[in-house]
C-alpha positions in Angstrom: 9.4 9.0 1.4 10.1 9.6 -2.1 7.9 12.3 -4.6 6.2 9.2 -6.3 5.7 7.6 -2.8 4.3 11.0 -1.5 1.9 11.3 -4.7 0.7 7.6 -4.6 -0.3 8.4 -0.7 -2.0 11.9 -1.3 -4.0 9.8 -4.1 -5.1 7.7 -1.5 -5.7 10.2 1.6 -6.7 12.9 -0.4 -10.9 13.2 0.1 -13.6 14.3 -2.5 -14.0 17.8 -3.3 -16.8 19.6 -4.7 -15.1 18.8 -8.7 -14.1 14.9 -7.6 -17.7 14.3 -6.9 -18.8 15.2 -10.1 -16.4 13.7 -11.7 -17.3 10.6 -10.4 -21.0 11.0 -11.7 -18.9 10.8 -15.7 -18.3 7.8 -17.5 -15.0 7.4 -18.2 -13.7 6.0 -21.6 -10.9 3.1 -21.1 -8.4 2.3 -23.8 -10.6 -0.8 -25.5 -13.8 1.0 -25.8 -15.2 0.2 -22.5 -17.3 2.7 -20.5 -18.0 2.7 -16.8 -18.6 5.0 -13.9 -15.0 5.4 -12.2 -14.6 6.8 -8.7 -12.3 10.0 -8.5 -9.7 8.5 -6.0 -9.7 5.6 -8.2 -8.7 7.8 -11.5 -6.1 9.1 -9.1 -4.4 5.7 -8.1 -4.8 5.2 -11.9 -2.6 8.4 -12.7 -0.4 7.5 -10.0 0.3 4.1 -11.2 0.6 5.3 -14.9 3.3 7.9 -13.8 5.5 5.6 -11.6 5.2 3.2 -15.3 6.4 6.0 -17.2 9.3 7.2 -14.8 10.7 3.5 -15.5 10.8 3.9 -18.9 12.7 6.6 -18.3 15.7 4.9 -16.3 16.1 1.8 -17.8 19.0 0.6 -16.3 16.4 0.8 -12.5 14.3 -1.7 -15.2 16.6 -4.0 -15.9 17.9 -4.7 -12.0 14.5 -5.0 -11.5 13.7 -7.6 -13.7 17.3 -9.2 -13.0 16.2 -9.3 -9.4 12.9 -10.9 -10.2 14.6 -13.6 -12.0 16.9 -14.5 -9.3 13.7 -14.9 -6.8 12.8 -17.3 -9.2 15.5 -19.1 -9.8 16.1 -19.8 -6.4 12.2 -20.8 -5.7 13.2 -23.4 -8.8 16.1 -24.4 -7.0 14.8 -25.1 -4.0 11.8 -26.8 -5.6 14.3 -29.2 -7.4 15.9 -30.0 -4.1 12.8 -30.8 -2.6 12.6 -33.4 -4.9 15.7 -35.3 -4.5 15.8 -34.8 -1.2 12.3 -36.4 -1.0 12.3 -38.9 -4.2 9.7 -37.9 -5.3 7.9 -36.1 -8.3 5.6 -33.3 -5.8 7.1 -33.4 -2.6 4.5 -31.0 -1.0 0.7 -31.9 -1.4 -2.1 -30.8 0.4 -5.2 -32.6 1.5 -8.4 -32.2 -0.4 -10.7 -34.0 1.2 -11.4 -34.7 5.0 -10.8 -38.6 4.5 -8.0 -38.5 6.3 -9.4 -37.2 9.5 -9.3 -37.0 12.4 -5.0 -37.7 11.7 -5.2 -34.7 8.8 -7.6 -32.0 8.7 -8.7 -30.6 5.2 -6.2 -27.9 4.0 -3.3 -29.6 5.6 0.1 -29.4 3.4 2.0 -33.0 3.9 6.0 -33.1 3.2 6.5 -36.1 1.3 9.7 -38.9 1.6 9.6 -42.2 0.0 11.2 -44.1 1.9 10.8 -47.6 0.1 9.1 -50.5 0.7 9.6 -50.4 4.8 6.5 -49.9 6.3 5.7 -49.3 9.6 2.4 -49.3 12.1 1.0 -45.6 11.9 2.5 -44.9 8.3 0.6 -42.5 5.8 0.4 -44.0 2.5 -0.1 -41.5 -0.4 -1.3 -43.3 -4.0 -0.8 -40.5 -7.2 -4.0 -40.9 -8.5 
């Protein structure tokens, strides 16, 4: 476990002392202006949070993999979106249901995989209008 790690945990574990509990009885003043009554542990995560931000600024190259890394989890989500939808031929090939109009074949909440398959219908088919 790393210092940061270690610190981030301690913020969490650590319980009230004597000083904690009255600071929590303060108002704390936030960037904007706003007041309100702030819990110590919560000050802590704050603190903790606000360190790990700055330590990034300080090794930018760990920044930039990190947001090189977050683009190529969405690229590929894209990706695989857009082959969803030649696969399927169609514009949203994942819907869920809304309603409980379908039942008792689809519950509410239930996500449908979608194929058009053109104009052959069958017996037992599910129709789905874009509305």
């Amino acid at each position: 476990m790393s210092k940061r790690q270690k610190k981030v945990a301690d913020a969490l574990a650590t319980p009230p002392s004597g000083e904690e509990v009255k600071e929590e009885n303060k108002l704390t003043r936030f960037s904007r202006g706003v007041r309100a009554v702030m819990p110590a542990c919560i000050q802590q995560l704050f603190q903790a949070v606000g360190d790990e931000l700055r330590s990034v600024y300080r090794r930018p190259r760990e920044a930039l993999l990190s947001v090189v890394n977050l683009l190529c989890v969405l690229f590929t989500a894209l990706m695989l979106w857009r082959v969803l939808v030649v696969y399927s031929n169609s514009p949203s090939p994942v819907v869920v249901v809304l309603s409980g109009s379908m039942e008792p074949a689809l519950q509410r909440g239930d996500i449908l995989f979608l194929v058009d398959r053109g104009p052959d219908l069958k017996a037992g088919d599910i129709i789905v209008f874009k509305a």
